[in-house]
N, C-alpha and C positions, 0 to 999 in steps of 0.2 A: 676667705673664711666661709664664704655663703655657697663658692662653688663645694668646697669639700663637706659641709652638710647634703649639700644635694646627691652631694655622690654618694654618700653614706645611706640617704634615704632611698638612693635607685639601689643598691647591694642588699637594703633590707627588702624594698618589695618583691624584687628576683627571689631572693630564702625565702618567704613567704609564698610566690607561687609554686615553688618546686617542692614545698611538703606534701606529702600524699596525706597525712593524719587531718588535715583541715582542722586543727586544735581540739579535737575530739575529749585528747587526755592532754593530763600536764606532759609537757617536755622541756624538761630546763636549757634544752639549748634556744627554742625561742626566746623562754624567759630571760636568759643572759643577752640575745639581740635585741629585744624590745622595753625591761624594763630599768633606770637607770636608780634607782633607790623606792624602798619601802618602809615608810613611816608611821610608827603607830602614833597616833594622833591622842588618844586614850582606851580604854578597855572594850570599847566598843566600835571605834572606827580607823579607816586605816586610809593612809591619802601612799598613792601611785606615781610616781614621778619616770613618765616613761623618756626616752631617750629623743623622741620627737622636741623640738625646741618649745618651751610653754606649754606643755602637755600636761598637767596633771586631773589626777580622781581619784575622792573620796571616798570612801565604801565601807558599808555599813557590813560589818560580819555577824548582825542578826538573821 
């Protein structure tokens, strides 16, 4: 299981270096490799559950 996270994470950093935009703008195709749910927390903040194992963050949309 630990190898196929890892391979997973070496495919994201390859797509990652081969973008010419350097996240300039949104591009939902990163957003679909990198993040794996978006949760509004309440009216004010939003927690990020990225695809990395135990990644998450909370962020304040003030």
């Amino acid at each position: 299981r630990q190898a196929g996270r890892a391979a997973r994470m070496e495919r994201l950093r390859e797509f990652v270096e081969q973008r010419e935009t350097k996240f300039a703008v949104y591009d939902d195709a990163i957003t679909r490799k990198f993040v794996e749910q978006i949760t509004a927390l309440n009216a004010e903040t939003i927690r990020i559950k990225f695809r990395y194992p135990g990644l998450e963050v909370d962020k304040s949309l003030n």
